[in-house]
C-alpha positions in Angstrom: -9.6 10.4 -10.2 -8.1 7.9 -12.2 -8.0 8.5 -16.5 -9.3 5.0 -16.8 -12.6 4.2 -15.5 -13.0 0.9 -13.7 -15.4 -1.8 -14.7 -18.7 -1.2 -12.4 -20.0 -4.2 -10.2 -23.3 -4.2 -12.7 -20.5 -5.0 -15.5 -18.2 -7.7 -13.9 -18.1 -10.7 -14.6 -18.8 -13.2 -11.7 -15.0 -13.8 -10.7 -14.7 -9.9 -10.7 -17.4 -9.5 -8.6 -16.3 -11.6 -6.2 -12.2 -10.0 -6.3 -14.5 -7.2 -5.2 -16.3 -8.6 -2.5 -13.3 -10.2 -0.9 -11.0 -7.0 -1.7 -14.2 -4.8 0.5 -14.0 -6.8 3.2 -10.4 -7.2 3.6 -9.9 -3.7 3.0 -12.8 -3.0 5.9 -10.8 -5.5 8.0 -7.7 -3.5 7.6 -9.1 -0.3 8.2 -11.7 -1.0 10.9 -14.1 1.3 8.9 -17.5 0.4 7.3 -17.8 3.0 5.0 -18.1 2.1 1.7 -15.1 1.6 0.2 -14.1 2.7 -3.5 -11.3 0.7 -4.9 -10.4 1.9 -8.5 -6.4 0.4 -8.4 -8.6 -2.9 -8.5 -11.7 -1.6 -10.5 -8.9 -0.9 -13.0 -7.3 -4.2 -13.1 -10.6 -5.7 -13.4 -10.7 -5.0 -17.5 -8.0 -7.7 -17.7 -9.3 -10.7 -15.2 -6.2 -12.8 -15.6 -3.7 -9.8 -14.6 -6.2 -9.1 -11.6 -6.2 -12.8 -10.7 -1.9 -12.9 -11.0 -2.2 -9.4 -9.0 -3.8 -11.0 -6.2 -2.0 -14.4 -6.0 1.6 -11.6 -5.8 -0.2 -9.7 -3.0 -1.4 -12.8 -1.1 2.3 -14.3 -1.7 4.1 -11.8 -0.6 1.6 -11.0 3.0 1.6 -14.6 3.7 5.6 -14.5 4.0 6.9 -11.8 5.2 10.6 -11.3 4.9 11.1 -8.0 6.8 9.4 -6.6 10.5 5.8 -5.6 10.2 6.3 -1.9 11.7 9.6 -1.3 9.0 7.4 -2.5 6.1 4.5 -0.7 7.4 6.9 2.6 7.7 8.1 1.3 4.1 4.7 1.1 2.1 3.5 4.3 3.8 6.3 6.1 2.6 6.2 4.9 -0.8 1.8 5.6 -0.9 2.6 9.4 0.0 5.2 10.2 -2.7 3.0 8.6 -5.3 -0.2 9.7 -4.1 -2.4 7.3 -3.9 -5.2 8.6 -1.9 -6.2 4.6 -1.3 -2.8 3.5 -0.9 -2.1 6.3 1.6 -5.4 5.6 3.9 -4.6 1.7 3.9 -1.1 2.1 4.6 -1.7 4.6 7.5 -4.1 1.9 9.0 -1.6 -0.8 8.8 1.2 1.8 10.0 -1.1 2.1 12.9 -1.7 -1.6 13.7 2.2 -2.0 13.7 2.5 0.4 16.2 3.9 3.1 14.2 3.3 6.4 16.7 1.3 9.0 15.5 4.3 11.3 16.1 6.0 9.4 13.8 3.5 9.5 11.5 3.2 13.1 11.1 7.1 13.2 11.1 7.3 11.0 7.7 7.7 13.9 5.6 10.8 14.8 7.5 12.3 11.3 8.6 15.8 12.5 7.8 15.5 15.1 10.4 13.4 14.1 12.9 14.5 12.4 16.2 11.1 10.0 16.2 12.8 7.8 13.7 16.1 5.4 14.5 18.8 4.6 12.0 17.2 1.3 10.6 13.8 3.0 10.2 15.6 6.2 8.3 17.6 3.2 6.4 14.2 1.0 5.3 12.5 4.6 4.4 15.7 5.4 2.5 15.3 2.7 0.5 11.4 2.9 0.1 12.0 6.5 -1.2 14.9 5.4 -3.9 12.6 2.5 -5.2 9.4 4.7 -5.6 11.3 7.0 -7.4 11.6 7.1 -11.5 14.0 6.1 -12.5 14.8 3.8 -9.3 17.8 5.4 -7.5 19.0 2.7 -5.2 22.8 2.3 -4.8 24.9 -0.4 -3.8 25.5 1.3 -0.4 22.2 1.4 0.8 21.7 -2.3 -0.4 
């Protein structure tokens, strides 16, 4: 449970409302799940419109381009939900893991990536690097850049 309480769909404004909408049914999209979904990171961002607008222009940027393999950002973003434990971030990101073909042995391996034979040198590299930016303060090096 967050500190902050979102702003309630009865209380949003009509943009807001419809950030929500859209966010629902991309979310349901992802997950392939029609459960109602509760989505505080973006009932949070909702008390400042115009950062939840910008926040959602980034996010649609950055998915329209990708710049890296779908299954090593998928590894990536998982990685990075699970150490800051996001129980939202952690169900979407295992859901997109999944669609890019990340193995379910794999999954349950992520806590041990270093170790585990399920996961090659680039994936141990990309989760490397996910782990050092999650971090605070960020401890990426030059060597793994």
């Amino acid at each position: 449970m967050t500190r902050i309480a979102g702003v309630p769909k009865s209380k949003a404004g009509p943009f807001v409302r419809l950030t929500y909408w859209i966010t629902r049914r991309k979310a349901r999209e992802i997950s392939g799940r029609d459960a109602e979904l509760r989505l505080e990171p973006i009932e949070i961002y909702a008390h400042a419109p115009r950062l939840l607008f910008g926040y959602g222009i980034l996010e649609q940027s950055l998915a329209s381009k990708p710049r890296v393999d779908e299954r090593l950002r998928a590894l990536a973003v998982l990685k990075s939900a699970v150490m800051q434990g996001c129980e939202f971030c952690r169900d979407i990101g295992s859901h997109e893991a999944r669609r890019a073909s990340v193995s379910d042995e794999q999954l349950l391996d992520l806590h041990r990536y270093r170790e585990s034979e399920r996961f090659d040198e680039t994936e141990r590299l990309v989760l490397d690097l996910a782990v050092g930016m999650t971090l605070t303060p960020v401890q990426v090096d030059d060597e793994l850049i």
